[in-house]
N, C-alpha and C positions, 0 to 999 in steps of 0.2 A: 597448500593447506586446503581444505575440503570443508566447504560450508554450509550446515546444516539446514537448508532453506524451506524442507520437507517434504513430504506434504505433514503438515501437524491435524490430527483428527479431532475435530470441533463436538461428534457426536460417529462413536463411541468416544465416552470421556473418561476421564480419570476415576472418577466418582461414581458414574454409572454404566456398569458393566454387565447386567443382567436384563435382558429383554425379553418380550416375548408382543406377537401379534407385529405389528404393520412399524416400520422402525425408521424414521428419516436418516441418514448417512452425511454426515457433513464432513466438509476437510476445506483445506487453505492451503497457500503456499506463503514466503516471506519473502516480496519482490526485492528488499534490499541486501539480504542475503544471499538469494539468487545473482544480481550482479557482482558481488564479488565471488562468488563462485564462477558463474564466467568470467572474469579478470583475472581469476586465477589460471584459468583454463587456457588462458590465449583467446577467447571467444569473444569479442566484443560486438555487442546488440542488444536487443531491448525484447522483452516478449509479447508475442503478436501472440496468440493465442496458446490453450493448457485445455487438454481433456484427462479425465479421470476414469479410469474404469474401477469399479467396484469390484471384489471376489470373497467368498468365504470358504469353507473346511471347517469339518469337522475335526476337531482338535487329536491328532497323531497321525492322520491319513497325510498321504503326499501331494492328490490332485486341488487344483481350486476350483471352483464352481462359480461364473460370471453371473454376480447380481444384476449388475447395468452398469451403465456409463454416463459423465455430461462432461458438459466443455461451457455449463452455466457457471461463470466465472465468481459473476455476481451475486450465485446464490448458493456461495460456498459447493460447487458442483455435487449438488444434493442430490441421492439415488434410494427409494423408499426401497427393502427391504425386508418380505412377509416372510414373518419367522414363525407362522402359524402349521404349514407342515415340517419342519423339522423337530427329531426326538429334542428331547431336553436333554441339556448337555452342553462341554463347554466347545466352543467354538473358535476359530478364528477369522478376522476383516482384514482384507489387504487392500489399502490404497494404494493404487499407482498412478501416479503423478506426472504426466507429459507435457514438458515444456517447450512451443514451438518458438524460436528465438531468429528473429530476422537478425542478418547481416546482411553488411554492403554488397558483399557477393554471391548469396543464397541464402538459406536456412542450414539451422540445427537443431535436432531435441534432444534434451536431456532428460532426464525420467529417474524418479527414486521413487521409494516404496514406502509405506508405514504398516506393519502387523499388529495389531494388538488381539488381545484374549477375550472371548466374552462369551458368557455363558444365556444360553437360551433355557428359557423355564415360563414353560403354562401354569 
């Protein structure tokens, strides 16, 4: 079984989906979710560090376009965001979520994504 541990996006939210000008980007993961997702996996370790790259598109195009990245764990890997040159319109954010997981015998990372919609308007 495959467990949903995220990354879940703190900002873009559910509620607010239209932006415009300078936008903070926030996300999380669910470390106890995470572990049973590696238990599941056969993976047994604890995680030692997580970076997040940020990306957006314009809503029907195929490429992403890298906002930023952090590996600030602490501050919800927060990446500002200026939506001041882009047309209006709606868009899409893609969190990707890198989990670096020690084991006894090395590392692994696992990595999921979160997309959601949002529309840009000055």
């Amino acid at each position: 079984m495959s467990w949903n541990w995220g990354p879940y996006f703190i900002v873009p939210s559910e509620v607010l989906k239209s932006y415009s000008g300078r936008v903070l980007l926030w996300e999380r993961f669910d470390e106890a979710l995470l572990a049973k997702e590696l238990e599941g996996l056969g993976l047994a370790g604890y995680p030692r560090a997580a970076v997040n790259p940020w990306y957006y598109r314009k809503k029907g195009t195929e490429s992403w376009i890298k906002i930023g990245e952090s590996s600030d764990w602490k501050n919800n890997f927060s990446v500002p965001w200026d939506t001041d040159q882009l047309e209006n319109g709606p868009y899409e954010i893609m969190g990707m979520m890198h989990v670096v997981v020690k084991k006894e015998d090395g590392e692994v990372v696992l990595a999921r994504q979160n997309i959601v919609e949002v529309t840009v308007s000055h």
